[in-house]
Backbone bond lengths (Angstrom), bond angles and torsions (degrees), N, CA, C in turn:
res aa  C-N    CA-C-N  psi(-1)  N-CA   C-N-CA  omega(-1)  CA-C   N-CA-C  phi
1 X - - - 1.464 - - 1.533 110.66 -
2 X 1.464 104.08 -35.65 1.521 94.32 176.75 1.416 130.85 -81.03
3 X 1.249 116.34 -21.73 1.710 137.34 170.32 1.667 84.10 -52.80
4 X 1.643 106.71 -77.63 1.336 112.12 -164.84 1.791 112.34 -26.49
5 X 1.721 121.15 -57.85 0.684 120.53 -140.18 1.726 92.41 -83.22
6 X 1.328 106.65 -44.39 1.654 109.21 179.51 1.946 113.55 -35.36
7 X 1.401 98.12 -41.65 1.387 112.49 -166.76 1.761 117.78 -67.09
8 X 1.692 91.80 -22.29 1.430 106.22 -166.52 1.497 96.10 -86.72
9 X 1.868 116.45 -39.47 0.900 84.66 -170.46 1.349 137.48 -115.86
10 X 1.925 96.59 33.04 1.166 122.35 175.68 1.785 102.71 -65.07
11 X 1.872 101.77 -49.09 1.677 99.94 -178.44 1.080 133.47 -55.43
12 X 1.733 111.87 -11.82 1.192 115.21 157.30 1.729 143.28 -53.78
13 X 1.664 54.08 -57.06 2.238 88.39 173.19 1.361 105.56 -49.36
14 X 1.204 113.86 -40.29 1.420 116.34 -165.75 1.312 111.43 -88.77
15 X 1.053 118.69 -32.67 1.810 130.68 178.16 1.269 97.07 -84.24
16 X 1.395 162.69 -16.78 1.187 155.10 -133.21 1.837 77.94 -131.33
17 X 1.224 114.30 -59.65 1.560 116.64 -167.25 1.786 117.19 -64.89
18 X 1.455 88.31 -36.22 1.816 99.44 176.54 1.853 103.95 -68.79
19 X 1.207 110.29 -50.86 1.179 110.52 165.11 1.753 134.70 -32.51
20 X 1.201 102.89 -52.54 1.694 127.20 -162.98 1.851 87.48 -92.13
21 X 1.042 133.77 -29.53 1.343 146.47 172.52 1.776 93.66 -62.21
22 X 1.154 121.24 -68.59 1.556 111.63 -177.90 1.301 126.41 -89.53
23 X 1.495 113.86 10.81 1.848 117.40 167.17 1.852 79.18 -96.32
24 X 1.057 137.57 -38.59 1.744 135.64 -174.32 1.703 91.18 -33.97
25 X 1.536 104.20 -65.60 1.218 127.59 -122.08 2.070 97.60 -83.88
26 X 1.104 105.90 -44.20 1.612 125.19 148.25 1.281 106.50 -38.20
27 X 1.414 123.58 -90.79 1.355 114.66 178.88 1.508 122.72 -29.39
28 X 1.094 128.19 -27.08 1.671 137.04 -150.06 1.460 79.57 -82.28
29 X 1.545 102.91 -71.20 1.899 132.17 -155.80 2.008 76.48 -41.60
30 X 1.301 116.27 -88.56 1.940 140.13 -150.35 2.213 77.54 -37.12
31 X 1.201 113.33 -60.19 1.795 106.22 -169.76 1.857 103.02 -75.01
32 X 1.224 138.04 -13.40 1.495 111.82 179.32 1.708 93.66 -96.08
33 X 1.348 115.49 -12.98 1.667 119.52 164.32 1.656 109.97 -35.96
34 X 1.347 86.74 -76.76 1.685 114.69 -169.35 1.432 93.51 -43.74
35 X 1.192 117.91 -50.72 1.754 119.48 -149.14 1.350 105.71 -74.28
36 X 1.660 104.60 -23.02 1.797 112.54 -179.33 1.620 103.27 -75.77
37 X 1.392 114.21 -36.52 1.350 123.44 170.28 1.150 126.90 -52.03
38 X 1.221 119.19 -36.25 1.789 135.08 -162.60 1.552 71.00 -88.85
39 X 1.381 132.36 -86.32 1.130 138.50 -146.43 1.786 115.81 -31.91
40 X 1.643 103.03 -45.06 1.081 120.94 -149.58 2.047 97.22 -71.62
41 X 1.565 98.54 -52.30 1.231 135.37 -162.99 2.132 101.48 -61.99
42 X 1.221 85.85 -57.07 1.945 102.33 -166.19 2.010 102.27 -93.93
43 X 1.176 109.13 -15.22 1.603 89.70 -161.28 1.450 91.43 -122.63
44 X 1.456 123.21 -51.66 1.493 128.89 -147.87 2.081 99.52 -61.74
45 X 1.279 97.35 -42.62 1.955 101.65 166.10 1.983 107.53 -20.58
46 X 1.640 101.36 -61.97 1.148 91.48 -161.72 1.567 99.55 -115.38
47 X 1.229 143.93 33.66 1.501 149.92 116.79 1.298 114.97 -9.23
48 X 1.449 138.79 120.78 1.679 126.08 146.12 1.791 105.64 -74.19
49 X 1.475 98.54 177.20 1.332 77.33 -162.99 1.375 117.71 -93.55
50 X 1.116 109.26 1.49 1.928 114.24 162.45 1.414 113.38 -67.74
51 X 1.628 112.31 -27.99 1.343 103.09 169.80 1.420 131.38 -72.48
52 X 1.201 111.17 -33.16 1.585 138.39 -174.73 1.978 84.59 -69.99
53 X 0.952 131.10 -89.74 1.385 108.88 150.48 1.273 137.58 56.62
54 X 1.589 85.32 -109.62 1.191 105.86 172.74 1.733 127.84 -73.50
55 X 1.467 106.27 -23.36 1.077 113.58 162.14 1.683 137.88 -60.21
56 X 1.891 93.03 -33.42 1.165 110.82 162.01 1.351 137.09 -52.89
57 X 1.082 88.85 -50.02 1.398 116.64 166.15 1.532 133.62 -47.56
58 X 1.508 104.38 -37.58 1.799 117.70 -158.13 1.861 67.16 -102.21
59 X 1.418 123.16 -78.46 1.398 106.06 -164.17 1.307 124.31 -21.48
60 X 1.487 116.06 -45.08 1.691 114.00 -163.49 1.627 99.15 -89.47
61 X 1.638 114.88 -7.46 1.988 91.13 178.18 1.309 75.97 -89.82
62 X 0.877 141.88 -17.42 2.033 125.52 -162.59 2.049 95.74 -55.14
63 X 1.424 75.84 -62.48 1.756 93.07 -170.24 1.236 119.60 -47.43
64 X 1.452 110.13 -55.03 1.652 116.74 166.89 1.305 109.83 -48.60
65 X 1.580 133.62 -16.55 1.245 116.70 -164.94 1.630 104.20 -117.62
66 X 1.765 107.80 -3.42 1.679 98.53 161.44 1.589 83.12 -76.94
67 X 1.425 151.68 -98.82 1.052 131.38 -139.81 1.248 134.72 -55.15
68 X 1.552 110.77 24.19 1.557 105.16 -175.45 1.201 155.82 75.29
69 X 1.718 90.71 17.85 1.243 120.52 -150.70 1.469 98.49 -121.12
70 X 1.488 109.77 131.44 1.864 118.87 167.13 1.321 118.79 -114.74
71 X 0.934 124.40 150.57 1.452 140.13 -158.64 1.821 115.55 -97.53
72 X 0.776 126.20 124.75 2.019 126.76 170.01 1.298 97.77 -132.98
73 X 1.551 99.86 129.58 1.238 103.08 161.25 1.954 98.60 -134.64
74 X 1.916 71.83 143.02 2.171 90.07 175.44 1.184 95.28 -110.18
75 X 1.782 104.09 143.45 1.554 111.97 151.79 1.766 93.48 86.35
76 X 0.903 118.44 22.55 1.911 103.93 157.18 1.412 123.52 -56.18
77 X 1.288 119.05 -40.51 1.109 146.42 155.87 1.543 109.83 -16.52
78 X 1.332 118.99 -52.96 1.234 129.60 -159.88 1.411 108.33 -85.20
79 X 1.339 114.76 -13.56 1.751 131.46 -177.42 1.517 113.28 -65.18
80 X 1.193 129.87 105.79 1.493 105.92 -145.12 1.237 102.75 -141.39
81 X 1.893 110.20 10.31 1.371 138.41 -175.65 1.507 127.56 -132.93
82 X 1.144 121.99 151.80 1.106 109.24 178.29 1.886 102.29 -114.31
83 X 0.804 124.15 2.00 1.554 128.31 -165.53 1.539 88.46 -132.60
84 X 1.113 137.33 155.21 1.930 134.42 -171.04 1.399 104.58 162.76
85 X 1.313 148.12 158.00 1.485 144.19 50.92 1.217 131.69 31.77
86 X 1.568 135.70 89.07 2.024 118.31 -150.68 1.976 63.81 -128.18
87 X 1.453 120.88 120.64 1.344 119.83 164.98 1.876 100.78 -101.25
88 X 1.207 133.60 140.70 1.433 137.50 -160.84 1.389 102.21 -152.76
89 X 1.599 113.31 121.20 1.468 114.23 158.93 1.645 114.47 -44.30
90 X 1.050 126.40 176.37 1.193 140.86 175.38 2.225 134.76 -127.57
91 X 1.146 102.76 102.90 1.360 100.00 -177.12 1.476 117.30 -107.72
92 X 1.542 121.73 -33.61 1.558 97.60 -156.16 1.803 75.43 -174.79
93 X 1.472 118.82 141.46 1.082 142.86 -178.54 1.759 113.05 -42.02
94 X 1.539 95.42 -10.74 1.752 96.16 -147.58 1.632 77.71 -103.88
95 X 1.506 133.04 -21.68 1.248 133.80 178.20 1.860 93.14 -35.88
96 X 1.082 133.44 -91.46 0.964 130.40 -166.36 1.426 133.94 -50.07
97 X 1.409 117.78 -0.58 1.574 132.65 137.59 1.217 107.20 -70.12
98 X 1.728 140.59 -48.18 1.057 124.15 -178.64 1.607 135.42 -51.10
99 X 1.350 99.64 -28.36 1.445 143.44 -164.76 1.711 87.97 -74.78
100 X 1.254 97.13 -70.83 1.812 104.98 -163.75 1.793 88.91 -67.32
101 X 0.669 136.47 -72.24 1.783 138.30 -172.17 1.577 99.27 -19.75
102 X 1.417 116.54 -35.20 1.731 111.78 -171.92 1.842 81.27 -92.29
103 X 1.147 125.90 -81.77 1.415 145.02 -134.27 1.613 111.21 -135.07
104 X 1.106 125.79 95.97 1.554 127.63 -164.75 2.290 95.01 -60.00
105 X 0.762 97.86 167.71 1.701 111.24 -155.11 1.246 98.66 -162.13
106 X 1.895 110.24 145.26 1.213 111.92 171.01 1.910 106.27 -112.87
107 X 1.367 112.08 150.99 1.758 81.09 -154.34 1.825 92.69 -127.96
108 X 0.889 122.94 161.35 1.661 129.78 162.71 1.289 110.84 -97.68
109 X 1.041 126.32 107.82 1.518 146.05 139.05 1.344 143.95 -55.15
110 X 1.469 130.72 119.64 1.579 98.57 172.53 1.768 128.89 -60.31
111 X 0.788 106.96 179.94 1.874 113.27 -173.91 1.494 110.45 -60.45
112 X 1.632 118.34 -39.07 1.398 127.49 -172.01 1.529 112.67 -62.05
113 X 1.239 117.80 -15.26 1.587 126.25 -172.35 1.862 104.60 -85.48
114 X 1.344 100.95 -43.85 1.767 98.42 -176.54 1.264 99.35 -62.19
115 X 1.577 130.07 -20.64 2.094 114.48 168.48 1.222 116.96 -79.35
116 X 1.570 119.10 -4.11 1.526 113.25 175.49 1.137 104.02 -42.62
117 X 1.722 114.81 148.81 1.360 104.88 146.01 1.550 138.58 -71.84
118 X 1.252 132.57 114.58 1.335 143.19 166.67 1.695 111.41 94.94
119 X 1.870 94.72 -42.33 1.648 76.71 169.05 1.074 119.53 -71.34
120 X 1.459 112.93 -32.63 1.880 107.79 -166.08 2.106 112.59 -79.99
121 X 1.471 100.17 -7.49 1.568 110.22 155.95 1.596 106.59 -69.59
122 X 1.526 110.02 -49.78 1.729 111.78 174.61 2.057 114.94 -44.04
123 X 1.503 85.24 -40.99 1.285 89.30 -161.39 1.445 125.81 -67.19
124 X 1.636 97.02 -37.35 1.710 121.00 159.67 1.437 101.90 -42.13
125 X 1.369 120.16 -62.09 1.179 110.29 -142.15 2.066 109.62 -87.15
126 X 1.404 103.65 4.12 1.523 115.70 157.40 1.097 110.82 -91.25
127 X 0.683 154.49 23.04 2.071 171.87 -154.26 1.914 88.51 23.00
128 X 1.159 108.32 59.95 1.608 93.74 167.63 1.773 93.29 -76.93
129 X 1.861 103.29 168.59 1.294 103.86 -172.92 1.545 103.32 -119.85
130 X 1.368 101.08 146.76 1.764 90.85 178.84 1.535 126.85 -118.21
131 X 1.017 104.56 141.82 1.636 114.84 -164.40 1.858 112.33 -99.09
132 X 1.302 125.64 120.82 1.301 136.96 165.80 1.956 103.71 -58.82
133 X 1.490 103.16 94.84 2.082 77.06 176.61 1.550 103.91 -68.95
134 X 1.239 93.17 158.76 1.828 99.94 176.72 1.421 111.44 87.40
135 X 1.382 108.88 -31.27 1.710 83.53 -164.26 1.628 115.81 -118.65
136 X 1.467 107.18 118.70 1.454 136.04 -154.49 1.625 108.47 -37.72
137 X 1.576 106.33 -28.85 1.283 103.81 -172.82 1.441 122.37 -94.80
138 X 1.249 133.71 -22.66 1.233 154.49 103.58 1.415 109.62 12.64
139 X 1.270 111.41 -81.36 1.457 108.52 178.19 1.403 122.61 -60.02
140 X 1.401 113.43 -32.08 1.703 108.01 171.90 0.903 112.47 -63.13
141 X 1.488 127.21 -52.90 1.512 117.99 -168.66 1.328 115.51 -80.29
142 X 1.218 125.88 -12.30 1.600 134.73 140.83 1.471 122.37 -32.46
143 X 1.216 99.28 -63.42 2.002 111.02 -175.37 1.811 88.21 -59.09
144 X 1.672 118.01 -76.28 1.409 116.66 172.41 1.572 117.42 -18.87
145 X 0.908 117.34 -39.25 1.851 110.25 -161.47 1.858 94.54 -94.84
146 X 1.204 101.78 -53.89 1.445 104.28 171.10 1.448 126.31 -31.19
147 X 1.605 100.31 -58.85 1.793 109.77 176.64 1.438 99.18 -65.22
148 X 1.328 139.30 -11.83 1.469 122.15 -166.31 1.598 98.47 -91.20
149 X 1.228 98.27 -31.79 1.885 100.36 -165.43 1.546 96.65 -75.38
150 X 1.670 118.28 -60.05 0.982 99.05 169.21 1.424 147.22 -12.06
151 X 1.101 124.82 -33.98 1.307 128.95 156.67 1.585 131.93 -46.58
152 X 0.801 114.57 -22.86 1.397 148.02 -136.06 1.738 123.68 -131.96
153 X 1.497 102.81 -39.23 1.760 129.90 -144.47 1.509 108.89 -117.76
154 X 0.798 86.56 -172.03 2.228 117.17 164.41 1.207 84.89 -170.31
155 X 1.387 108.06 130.05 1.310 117.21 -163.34 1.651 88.22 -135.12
156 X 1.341 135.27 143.76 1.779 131.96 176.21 1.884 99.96 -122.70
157 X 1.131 98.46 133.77 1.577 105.67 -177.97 1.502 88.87 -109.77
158 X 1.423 103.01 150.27 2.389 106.49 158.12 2.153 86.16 -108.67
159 X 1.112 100.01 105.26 1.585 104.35 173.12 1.437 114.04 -71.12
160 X 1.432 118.40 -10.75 1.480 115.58 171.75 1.312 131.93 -74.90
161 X 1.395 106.80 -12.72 1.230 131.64 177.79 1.436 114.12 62.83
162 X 2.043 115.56 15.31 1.457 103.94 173.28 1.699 93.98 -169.14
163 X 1.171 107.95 155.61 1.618 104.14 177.56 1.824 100.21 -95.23
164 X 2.121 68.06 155.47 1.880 82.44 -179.94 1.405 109.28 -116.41
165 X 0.960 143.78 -151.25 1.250 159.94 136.42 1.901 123.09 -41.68
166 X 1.487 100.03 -38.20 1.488 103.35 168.18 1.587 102.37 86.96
167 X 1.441 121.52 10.47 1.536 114.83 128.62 0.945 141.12 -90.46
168 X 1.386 135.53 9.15 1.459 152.99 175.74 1.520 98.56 -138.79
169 X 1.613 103.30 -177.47 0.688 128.71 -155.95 1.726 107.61 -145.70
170 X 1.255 132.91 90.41 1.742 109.64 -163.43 1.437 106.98 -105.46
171 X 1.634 119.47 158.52 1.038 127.32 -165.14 1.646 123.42 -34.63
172 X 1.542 124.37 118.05 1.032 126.24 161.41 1.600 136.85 -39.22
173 X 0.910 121.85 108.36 2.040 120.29 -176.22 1.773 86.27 -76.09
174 X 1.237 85.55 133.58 1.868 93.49 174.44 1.659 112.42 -110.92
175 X 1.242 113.79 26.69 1.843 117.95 -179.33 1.702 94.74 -79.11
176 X 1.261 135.42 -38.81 1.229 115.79 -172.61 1.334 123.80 -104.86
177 X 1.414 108.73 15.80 1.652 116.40 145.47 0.854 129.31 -44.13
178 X 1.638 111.20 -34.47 1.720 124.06 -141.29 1.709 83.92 -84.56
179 X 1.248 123.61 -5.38 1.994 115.32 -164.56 1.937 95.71 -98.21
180 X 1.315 92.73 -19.48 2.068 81.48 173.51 1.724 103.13 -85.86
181 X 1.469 118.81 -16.04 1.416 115.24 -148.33 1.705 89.56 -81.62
182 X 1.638 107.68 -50.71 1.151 123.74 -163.06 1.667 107.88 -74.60
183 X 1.296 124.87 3.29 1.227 131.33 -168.61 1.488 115.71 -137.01
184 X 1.386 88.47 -1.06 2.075 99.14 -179.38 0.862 135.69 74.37
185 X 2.035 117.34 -13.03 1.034 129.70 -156.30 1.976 114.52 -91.51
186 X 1.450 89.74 149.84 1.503 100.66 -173.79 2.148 119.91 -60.68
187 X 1.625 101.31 119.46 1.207 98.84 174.46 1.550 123.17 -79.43
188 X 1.284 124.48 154.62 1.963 112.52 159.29 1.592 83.77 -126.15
189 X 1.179 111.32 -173.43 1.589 142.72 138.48 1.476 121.68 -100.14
190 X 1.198 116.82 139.60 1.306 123.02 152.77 1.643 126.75 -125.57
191 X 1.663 110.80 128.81 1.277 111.15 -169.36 1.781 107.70 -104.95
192 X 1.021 112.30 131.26 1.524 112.64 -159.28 1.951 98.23 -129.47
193 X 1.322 85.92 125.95 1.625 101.61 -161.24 2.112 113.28 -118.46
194 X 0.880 113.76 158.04 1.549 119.11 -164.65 1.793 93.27 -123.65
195 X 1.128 118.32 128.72 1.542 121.08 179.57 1.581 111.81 -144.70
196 X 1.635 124.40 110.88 1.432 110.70 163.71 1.704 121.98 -50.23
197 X 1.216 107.96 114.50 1.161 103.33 -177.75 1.594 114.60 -69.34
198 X 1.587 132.67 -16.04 1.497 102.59 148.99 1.270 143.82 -81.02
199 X 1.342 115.18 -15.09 1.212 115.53 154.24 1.824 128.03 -91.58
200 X 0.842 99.80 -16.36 1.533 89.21 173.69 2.094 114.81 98.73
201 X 1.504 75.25 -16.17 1.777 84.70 173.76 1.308 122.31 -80.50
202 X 1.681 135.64 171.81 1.365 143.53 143.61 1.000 99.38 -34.58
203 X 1.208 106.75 156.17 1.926 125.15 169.50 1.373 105.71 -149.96
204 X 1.474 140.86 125.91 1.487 135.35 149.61 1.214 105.40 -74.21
205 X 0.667 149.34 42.39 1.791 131.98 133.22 1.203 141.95 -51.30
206 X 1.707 102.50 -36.74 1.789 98.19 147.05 1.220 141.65 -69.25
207 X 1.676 113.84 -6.58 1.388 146.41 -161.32 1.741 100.05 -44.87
208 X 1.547 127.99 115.67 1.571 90.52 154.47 1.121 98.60 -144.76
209 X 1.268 107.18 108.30 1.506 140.08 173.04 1.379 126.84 -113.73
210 X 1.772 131.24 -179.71 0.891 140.96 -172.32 1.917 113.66 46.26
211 X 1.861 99.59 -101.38 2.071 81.60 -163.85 1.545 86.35 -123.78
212 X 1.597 120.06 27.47 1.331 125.29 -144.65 2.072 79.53 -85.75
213 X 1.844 115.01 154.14 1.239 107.55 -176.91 1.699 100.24 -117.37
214 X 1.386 117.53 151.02 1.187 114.26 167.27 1.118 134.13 3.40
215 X 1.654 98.98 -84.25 1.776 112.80 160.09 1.675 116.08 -28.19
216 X 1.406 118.41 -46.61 1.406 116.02 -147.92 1.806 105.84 -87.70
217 X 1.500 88.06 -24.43 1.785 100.70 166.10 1.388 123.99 -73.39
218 X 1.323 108.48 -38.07 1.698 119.72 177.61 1.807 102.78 -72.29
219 X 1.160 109.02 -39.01 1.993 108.02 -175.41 1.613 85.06 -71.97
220 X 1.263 149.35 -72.67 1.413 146.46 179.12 1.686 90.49 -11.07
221 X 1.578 108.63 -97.44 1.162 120.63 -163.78 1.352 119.35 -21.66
222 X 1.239 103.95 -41.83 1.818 120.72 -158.84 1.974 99.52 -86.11
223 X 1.214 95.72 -10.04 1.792 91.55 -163.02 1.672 93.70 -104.80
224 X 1.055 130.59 -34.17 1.434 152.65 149.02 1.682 101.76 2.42
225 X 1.548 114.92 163.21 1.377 133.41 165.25 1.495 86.44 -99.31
226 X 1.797 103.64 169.19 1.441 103.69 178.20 1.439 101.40 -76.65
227 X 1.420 103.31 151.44 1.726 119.57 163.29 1.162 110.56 -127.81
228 X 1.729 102.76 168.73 1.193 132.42 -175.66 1.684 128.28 -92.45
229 X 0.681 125.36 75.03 1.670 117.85 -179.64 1.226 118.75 -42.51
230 X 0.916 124.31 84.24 1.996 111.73 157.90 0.873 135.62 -83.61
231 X 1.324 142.83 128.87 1.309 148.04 163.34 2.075 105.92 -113.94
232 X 1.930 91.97 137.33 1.232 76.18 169.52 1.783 95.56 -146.40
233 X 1.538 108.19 151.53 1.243 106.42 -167.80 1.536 106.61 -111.47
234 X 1.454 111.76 151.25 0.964 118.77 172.38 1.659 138.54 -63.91
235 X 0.816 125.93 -172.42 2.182 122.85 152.64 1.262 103.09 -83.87
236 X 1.268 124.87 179.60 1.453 135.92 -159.64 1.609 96.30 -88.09
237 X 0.821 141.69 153.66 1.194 153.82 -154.59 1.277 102.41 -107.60
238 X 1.534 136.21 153.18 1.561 122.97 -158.22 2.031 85.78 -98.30
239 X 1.525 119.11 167.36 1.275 132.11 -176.41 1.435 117.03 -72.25
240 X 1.368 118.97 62.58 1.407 104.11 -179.60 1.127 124.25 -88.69
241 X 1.288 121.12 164.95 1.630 122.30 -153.54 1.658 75.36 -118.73
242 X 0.583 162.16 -23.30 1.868 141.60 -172.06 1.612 124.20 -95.79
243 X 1.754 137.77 92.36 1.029 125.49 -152.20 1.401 114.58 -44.18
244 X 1.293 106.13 -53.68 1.899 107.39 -177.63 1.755 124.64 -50.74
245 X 1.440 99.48 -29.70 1.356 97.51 -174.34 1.417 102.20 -82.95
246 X 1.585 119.61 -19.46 1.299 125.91 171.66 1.633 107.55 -48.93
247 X 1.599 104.81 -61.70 1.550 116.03 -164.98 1.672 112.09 -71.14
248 X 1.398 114.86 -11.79 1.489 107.82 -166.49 1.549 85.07 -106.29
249 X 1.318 149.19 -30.04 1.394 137.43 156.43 1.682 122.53 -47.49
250 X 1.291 106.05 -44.53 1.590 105.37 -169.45 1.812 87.79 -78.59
251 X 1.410 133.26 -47.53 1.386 114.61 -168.12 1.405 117.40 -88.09
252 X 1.737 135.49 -4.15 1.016 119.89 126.76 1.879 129.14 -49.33
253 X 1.140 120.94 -42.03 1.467 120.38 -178.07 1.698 99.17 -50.35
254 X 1.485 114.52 -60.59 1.737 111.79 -176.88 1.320 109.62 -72.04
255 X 1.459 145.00 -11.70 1.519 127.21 175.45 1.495 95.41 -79.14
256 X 1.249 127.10 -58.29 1.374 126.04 -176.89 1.811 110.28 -42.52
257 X 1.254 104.47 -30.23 1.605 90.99 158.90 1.187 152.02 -83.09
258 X 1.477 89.01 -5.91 1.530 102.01 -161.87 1.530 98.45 -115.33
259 X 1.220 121.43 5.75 1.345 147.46 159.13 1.611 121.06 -82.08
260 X 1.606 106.17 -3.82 1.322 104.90 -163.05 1.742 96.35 -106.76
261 X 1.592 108.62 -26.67 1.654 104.82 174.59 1.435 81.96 -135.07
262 X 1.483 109.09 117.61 1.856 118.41 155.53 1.495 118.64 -104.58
């Protein structure tokens, strides 16, 4: 009876503690929210832009590190620009915190993200850019605005136009190639990977796909073992003048990686 009872009410202990561990962990996310808010609203006005930056920057390891999350990056080395084309598979909303946590980025989005609540106000207010899928005109003046910033930028496209799971890799859309072609500017890839850090394996837990909602991706994350973020970037990509051959080179370069640990 007494084993029994010790045992029972260890599962408490433990369910009561795992519990209070993820109302902690909520609270953290709802206050480094606010603080990105204050930041964005009261300070970023008078930021230069190395500062804004750097701010970017410390916000998104902050965040990665309420969820438990550490960062690797391969191939920095290979970064050999400050103005670029960064083309990136796509897994889970938080990819683009991962992204900024190494290297702040300006990113294209579809349209449905600027109605998020608060992030997609966040997102406006980093000049992310937003994309209509489907509609032809949209995308031109997309590629147009793209080649202009370019000048200027590091700009990160998701060419798949949807997240997967982050064992594949699905066909590349090659319409927003055409803004490095028309602007000269240098492409890489970056392949960005999800790993339980006790085992050493893939994990979807950042996954947010199919009809899954914001909320239901962030409780994933938060219920999770810690993981690993990887991102790893490529060499500069050689100058091709043809968008498609552009897009079927950079998304062969990331399946072949993501083929290398499944």
């Amino acid at each position: 009876m007494l084993i029994a009872f010790l045992i029972s009410e260890r599962i408490v202990f433990s369910f009561l503690y795992m519990n209070l561990s993820r109302i902690f962990t909520i609270l953290q996310i709802i206050v480094h929210v606010l603080k990105g808010c204050f930041i964005l609203l009261l300070l970023f006005p008078w930021l230069k832009a190395g500062q804004r930056h750097r701010s970017i920057r410390h916000w998104c390891k902050q965040l990665l590190g309420i969820f438990n999350m550490r960062l690797s990056v391969i191939g920095v080395e290979h970064l050999m620009d400050d103005h670029y084309l960064m083309a990136a598979n796509h897994i889970s909303w938080i990819d683009i915190h991962v992204i900024n946590a190494f290297k702040p980025h300006y990113f294209v989005a579809k349209s449905e993200v600027a109605s998020w609540p608060i992030f997609g106000w966040m997102a406006k207010q980093l000049g992310t850019l937003f994309i209509e899928r489907g509609k032809s005109s949209s995308i031109r003046n997309m590629v147009q605005e793209i080649a202009i910033q370019l000048n200027q930028k590091a700009i990160c496209i998701f060419p798949e136009g949807t997240s997967t799971d982050g064992k594949q890799v699905s066909p590349f859309k090659s319409n927003l190639f055409e803004a490095a072609i028309v602007a000269n500017a240098p492409v890489y890839t970056l392949v960005i990977q999800y790993f339980d850090v006790r085992t050493g394996n893939k994990t979807t837990a950042p996954a947010f796909i199919g009809e899954m909602g914001l909320l239901d991706s962030i409780w994933n994350l938060i219920c999770s073992p810690p993981i690993c973020a990887q991102i790893s970037i490529s060499a500069k990509l050689p100058a091709l003048k043809e968008r498609k051959a552009l897009a079927e080179l950079s998304q062969s370069l990331i399946a072949a990686q993501l083929c290398e640990r499944r």
